[in-house]
N, C-alpha and C positions, 0 to 999 in steps of 0.2 A: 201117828200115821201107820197104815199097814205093813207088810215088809213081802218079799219076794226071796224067796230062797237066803234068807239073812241078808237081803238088800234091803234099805225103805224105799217102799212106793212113792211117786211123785215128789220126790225130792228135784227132781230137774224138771225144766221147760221147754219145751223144743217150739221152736216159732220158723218160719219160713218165710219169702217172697211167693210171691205169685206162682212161678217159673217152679221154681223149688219144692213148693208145697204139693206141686202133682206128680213130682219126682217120687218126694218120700211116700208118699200114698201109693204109691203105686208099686212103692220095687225095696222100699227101705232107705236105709243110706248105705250105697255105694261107696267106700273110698275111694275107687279108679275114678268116679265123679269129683273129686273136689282137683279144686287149680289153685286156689284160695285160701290160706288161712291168716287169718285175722284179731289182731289184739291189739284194743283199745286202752286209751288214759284213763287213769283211777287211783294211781298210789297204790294205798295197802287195800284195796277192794281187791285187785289183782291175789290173796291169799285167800280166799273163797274159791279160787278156780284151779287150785293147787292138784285136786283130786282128780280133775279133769284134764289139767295138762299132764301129768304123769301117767296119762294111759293113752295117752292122744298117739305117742312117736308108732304103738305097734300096731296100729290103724293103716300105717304107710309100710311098712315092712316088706320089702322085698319090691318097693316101687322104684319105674327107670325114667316116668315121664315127670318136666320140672313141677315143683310143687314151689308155689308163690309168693313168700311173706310178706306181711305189712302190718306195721305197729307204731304206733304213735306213745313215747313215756314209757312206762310200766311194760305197756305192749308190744314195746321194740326190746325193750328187757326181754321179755317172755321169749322172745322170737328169736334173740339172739340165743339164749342158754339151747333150745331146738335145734338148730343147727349144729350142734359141737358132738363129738364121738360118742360122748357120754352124756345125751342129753337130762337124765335123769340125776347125774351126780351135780349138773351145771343148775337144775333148776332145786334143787334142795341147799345149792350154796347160796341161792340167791332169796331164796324164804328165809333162811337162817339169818344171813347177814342184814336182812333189809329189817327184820323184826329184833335183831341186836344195836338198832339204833339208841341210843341215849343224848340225851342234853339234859345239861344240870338245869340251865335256864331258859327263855326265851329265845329259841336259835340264830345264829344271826345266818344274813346268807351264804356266808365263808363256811362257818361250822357245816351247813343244808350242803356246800357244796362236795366239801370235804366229808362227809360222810357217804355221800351219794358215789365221791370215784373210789373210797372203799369197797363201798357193796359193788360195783364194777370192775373192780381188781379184782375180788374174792371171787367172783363167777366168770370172770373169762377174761383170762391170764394175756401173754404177750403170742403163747407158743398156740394158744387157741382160735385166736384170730381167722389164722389160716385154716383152718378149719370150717369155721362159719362160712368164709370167703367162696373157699371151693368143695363144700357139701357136696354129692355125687348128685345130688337131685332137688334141694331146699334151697332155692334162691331166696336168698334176704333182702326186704329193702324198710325202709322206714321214712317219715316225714319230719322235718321240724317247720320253723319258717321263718324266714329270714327278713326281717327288721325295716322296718321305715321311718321316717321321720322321728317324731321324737320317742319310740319305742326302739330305737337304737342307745339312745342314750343307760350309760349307768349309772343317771344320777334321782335318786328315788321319787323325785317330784318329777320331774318329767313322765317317768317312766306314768307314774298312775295318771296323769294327762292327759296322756296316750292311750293309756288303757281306759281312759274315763271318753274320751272322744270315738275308739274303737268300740265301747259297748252302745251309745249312745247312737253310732254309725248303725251297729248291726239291728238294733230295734227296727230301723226305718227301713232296711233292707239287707240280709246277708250279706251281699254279693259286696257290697258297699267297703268289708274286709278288705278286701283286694287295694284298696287305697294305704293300709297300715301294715301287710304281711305279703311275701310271697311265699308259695310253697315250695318248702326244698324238697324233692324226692331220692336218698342217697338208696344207691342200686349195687348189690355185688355185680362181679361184672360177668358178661354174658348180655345174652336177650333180655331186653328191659323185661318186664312185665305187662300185663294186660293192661294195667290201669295207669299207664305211663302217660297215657294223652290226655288225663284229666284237665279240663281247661276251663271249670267255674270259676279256680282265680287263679294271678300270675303262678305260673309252675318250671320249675327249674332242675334239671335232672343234673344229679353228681353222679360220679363213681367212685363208690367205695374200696381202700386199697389201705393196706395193713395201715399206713402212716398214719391216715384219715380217721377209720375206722372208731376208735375210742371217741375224740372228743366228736364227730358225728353224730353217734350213740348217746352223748350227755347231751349234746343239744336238745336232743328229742323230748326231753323229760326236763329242761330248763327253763322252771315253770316262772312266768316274769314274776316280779317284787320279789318273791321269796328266794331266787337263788340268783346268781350271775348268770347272765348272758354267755352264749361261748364265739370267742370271736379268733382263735386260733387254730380252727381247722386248717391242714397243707392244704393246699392246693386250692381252698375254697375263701370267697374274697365277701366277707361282711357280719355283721351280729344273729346271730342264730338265737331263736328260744325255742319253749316245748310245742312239740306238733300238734298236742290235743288243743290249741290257741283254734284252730279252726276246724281240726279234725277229732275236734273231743271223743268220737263213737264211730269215725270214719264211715261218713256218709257221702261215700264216693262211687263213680260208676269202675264197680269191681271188674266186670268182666263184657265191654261194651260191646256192640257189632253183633253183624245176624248170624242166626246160629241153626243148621238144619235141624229139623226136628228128629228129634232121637238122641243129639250130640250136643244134649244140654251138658254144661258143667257147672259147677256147685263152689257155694265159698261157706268155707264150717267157722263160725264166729263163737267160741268160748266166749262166754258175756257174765259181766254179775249184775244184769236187767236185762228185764225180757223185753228192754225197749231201744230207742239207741235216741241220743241227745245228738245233733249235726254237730254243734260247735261250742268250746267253754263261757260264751256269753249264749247261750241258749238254755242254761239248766234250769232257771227260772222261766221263761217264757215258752213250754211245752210246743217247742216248736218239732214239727217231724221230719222227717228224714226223704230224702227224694224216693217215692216207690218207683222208679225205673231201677235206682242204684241200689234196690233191696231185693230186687225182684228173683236173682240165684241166691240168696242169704240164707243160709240156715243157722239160726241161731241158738245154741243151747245156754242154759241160765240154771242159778238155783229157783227153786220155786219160791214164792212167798211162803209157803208154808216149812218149810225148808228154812229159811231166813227168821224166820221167826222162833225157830226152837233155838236157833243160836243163843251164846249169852250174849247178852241184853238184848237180843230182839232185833240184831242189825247185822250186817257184813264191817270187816273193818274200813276204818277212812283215816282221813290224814289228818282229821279232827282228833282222834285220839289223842294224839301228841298233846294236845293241850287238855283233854278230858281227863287225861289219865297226870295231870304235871305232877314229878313226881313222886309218882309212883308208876316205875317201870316197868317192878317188877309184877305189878298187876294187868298192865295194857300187854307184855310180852303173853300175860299166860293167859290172854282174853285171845289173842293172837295165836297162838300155839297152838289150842282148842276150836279154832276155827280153819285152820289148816289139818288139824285132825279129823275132824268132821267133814271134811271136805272133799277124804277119800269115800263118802259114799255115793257123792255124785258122781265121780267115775265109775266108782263099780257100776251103781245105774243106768248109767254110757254106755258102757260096753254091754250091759245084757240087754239094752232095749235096740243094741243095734243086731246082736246076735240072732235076740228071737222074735226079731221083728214088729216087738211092740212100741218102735217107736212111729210105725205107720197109722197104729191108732192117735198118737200122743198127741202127733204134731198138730198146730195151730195156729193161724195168719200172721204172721209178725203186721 
């Protein structure tokens, strides 16, 4: 691929809404435009976008209006290490320790779980919390969802029951979810956020407060069979799992309600696809995403071609674990190398916003 001042060319994708797309063509990106930032479930996909979250905080730099988070798993990870003083030293603790995973053998879900509130200790400690909490301007919030019928249960036959009659439900119609899940939406506290009124399924607003906060957090990313449920959140009453259950790629109305024209605002979604999945019973069935809810989206992505120089030709996944059984020490430095690499998508980031060649770039999501 070619290169740009020692950048490489087209290593990123920049995709947009509707709304969005006549933004950037017209004026660039703007950061006083976004209200929105956004990170999705994926596991270790989330280390391909390492390059790009590490240059994202000095985009907002010297910003006094709230800026909005939402993350679902990995992507409430992402959001949370954002928000802390040092968000750079929070998100290198949390590449480090998440790619210092080991199991001798087939994991059980204690071990899955028990390594997970390591890498959660290792990135944001007791005394950092408070931090996230009252950010001068980064409201945090994030999704899981909380439990119905026999997908409350932790006993493993039920559970995949549950999830066999939930997948089965969502073929014949999405919305049909709402039967097996409510949505939790936990919110620092202040002004909810735009996308508080979501109402395609039941939704249920917490507020997040140091106590909370952690196992709230693991909910998010408590992905059913493979790990426990969390059902000891203070102050909140029932079995939580991972948000990506319905919000796999958050295909949500980010920023509803009319908007004068001029005083559009923008949601900057760091992706590792330039497409988005609605929900984790939809990765098979290339179902799309609501275009009202993408319509301010702007999405940036590694390129295919990008992805393809990687070693083996992929982003990582949570398949690895089993790809690489082991040998760790070869899935970590498959891992390492693509977090390496991954500082040129940033650099790319920043010069195509600089000098404004991300107005030619951009392209319809």
């Amino acid at each position: 691929m070619p290169r740009i001042s020692g950048i490489m060319a087209d290593a990123i994708s920049v995709r947009a809404g509707r709304r969005a797309i006549g933004i950037i063509r017209d004026e660039g990106l703007d950061p006083s435009r976004i209200k929105v930032l956004a990170g999705a479930s994926g596991s270790a996909k989330f280390l391909v976008l390492t390059g790009i979250d590490r240059v994202l905080m000095d985009l907002f730099k010297g910003r006094t209006e709230p800026l909005y988070l939402i993350g679902t798993s990995i992507g409430a990870f992402r959001m949370a290490a954002f928000c802390q003083n040092d968000p750079a030293a929070a998100l290198g603790s949390l590449e480090r320790e998440y790619i210092a995973q080991h199991y001798q053998h087939r994991p059980t879900r204690e071990e899955i779980n028990r390594e997970t509130l390591r890498i959660l200790d290792a990135f944001i400690d007791e005394k950092r919390i408070e931090q996230v909490l009252n950010h001068p301007f980064m409201r945090i919030s994030f999704l899981a969802n909380r439990c119905r019928g026999l997908l409350k249960s932790e006993a493993l036959p039920l559970q995949w029951m549950g999830l066999g009659l939930a997948a089965g439900a969502n073929l014949m119609n999405r919305d049909f979810l709402g039967l097996f899940f409510e949505r939790a939406l936990f919110c620092a506290p202040g002004e909810l956020p735009p996308y508080a009124g979501m109402n395609r399924f039941p939704l249920k607003v917490y507020g997040l407060t140091k106590d909370n906060f952690k196992p709230a957090l693991l909910s998010s990313g408590a992905i059913p069979a493979i790990m426990a449920g969390v059902s000891d959140i203070p102050g909140v009453k029932g079995m939580f799992r991972d948000g990506g259950i319905l919000d796999y790629h958050l295909d949500i109305p980010f920023l509803p309600g009319p908007v004068l024209p001029g005083e559009n605002q923008l949601v900057l979604f760091p992706h590792f696809y330039e497409h988005i999945t609605p929900g984790w019973f939809d990765k098979r069935l290339n179902r799309l995403p609501a275009p009202d809810n993408m319509a301010d989206v702007v999405l940036i992505a590694p390129s295919p071609a990008f992805v393809q120089s990687l070693p083996l030709g992929k982003i990582p996944d949570r398949k690895d674990f089993y790809g690489f059984k082991g040998r760790d020490g070869e899935r970590m430095a498959y891992w390492k190398e693509t977090v390496n690499r991954s500082r040129e998508l940033g650099l790319e980031f920043v010069e195509s916003i600089a000098s404004g060649r991300i107005r030619q770039m951009v392209k319809p999501l």
